[in-house]
C-alpha positions in Angstrom: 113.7 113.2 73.3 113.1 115.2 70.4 109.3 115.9 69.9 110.5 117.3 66.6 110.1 113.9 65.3 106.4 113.5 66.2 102.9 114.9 65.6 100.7 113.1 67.8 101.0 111.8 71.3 98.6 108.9 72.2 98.1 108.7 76.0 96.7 106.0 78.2 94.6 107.4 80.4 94.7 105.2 84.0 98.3 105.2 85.2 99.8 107.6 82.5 97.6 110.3 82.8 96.1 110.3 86.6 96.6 107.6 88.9 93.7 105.8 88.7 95.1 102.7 87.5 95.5 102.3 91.4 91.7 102.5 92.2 91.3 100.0 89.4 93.9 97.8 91.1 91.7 97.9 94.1 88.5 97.9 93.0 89.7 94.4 90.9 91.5 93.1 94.2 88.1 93.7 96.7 85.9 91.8 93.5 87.9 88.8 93.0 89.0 88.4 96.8 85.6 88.1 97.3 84.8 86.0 94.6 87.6 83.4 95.3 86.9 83.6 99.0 82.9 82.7 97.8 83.7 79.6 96.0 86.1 78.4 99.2 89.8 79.0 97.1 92.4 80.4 98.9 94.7 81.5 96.6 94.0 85.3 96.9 94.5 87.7 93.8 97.6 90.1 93.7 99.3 93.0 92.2 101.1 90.4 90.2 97.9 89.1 88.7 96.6 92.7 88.0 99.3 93.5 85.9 99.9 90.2 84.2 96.4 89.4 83.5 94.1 92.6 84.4 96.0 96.2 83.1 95.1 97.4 80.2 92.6 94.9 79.0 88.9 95.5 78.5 87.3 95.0 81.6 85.6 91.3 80.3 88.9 90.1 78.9 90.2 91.1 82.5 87.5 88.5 83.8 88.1 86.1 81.4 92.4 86.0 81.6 92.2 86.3 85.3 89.7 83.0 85.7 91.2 81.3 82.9 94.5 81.8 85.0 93.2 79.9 87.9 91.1 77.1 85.5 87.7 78.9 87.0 85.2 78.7 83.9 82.0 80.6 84.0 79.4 81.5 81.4 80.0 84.6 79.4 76.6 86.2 80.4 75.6 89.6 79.1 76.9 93.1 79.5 73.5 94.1 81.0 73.7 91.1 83.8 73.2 92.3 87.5 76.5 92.3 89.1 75.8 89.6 91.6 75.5 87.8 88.3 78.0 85.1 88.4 78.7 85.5 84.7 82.4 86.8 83.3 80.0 90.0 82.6 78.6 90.2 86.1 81.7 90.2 87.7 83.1 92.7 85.5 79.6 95.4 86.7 80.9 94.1 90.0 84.5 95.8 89.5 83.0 98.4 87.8 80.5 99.5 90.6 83.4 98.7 93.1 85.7 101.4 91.2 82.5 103.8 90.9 82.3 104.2 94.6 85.9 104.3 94.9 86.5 107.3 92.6 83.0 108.8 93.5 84.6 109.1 97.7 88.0 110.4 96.8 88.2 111.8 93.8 91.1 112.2 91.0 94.0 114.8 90.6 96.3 114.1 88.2 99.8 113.3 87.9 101.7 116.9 87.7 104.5 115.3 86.0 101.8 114.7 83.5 100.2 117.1 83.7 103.4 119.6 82.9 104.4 117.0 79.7 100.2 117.5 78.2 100.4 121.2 78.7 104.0 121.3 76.8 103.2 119.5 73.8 99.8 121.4 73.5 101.7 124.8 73.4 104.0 122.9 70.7 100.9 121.5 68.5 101.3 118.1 69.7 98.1 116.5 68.6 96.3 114.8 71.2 94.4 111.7 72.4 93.4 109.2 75.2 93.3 105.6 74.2 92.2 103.3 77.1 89.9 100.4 77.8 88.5 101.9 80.3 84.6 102.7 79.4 85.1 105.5 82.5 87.5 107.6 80.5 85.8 111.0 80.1 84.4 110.4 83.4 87.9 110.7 84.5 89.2 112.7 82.6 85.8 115.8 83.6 87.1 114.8 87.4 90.6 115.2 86.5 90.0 118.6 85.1 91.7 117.5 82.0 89.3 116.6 79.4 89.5 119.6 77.1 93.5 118.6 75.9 91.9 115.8 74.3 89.8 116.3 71.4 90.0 112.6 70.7 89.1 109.9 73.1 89.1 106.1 72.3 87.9 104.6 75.3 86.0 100.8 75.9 83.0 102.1 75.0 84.1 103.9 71.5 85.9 100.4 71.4 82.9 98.1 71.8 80.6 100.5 69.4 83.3 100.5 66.6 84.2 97.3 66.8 87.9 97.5 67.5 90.2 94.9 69.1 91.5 95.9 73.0 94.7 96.1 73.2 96.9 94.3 73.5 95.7 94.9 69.8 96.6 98.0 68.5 93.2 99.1 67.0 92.6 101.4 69.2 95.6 103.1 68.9 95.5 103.3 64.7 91.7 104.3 65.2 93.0 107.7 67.0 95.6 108.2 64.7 93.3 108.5 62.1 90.8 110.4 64.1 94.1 113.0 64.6 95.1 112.5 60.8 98.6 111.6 61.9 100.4 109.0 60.6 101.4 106.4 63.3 105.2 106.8 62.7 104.3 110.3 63.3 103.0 109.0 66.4 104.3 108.4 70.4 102.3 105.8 72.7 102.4 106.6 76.0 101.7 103.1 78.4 102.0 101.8 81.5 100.5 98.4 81.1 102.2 95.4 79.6 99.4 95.0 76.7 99.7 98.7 76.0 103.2 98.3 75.0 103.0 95.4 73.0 99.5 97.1 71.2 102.1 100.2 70.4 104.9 97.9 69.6 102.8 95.6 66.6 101.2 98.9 65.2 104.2 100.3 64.8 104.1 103.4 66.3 106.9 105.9 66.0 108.1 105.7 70.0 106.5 103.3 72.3 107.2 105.1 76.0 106.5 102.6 78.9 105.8 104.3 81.9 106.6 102.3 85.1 104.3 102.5 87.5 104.8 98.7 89.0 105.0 96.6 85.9 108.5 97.5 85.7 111.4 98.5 83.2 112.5 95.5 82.5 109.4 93.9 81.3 107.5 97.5 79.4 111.2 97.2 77.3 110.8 93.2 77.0 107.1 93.8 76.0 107.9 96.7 73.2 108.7 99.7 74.9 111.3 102.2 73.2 112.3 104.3 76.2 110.9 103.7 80.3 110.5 106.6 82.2 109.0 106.6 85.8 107.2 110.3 85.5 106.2 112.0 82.2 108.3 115.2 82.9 111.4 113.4 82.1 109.9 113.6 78.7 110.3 117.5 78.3 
């Protein structure tokens, strides 16, 4: 690709950047296993649930598509509930303290595909950010040893305080574009979850890249996705 064409390149962080979407996946599979195997169901939750109904949502709206999925309906609860709560809110702490521990006993590197892509376009004068619903972005991002290439970070929390829409909205997207002062045909999103896609595809973004990491090409190009690479180097 040309990056000619483009002055800003909006990254997701878990997935894209470092491969944390994986401890997510796991700390969401350990907190509705347990859930499900509490209230006696037997249906277990799967890699096909995560990304249909988890990735790239706001942690809640994880909670809430995942139970509305299986006809489970809880009260909302509050964002300060316990997380033995069994509120949509508790059981979103109760990820959230599952993929604490996770990342706090083994760490993050990044992916050096990625890695090599961010360090190109900042020699180039790419502009920068991280958009991702994650509230544990800079978090990841300090562990990663990445943080300083991003001068602009959207995360859940900058979300939640602002107001914006989760994707798959795009307001979270335009919101760093204007926080870079590049206009968003000026403007590449880099996903790897469905919603991602399809919040870069209705904001009209200059390129939508879907990077498959499991969801797969097929359905990041059905979703919105321009171009589907499997590692971020093939983008230099």
């Amino acid at each position: 690709m040309d990056w000619n064409d483009f002055d800003a390149a909006l990254f997701d962080l878990d997935g894209v950047v470092t491969p944390t979407a994986d401890v997510h996946q796991r700390a969401w599979s350990s907190m509705f296993n347990a859930f499900l195997e509490g209230r006696g169901l037997d249906a277990d939750y799967s890699l096909d649930d995560y990304h249909q109904f988890v990735d790239g949502k706001p942690r809640y709206e994880g909670v809430r598509s995942f139970l509305s999925s299986r006809d489970i309906d809880l009260p909302e609860g509050d964002p300060s509930d316990d997380a033995t709560a069994e509120t949509v809110c508790g059981l979103g702490n109760r990820k959230n303290d599952a993929f604490e521990r996770i990342l706090d006993d083994e760490g993050v590197e990044p992916y050096p595909g990625s890695v090599a892509l961010v360090e190109a376009l900042v020699a180039r004068g790419i502009k920068l950010a991280i958009v991702s619903s994650s509230r544990n972005a800079p978090r990841v991002l300090e562990a990663a040893g990445m943080i300083e290439h991003f001068p602009v970070i959207v995360d859940g929390a900058v979300a939640s305080a602002r107001h914006l829409a989760g994707k798959p909205a795009a307001d979270t997207f335009l919101d760093a574009a204007v926080q870079l002062d590049v206009p968003k045909e000026r403007a590449v999103v880099l996903e790897d979850a469905l919603s991602g896609v399809r919040a870069g595809r209705s904001g009209h973004f200059g390129l939508v890249v879907g990077v498959d990491r499991g969801a797969g090409a097929d359905a990041l190009k059905e979703h919105g996705a321009d171009i589907v690479v499997s590692d971020l180097q093939e983008l230099l």
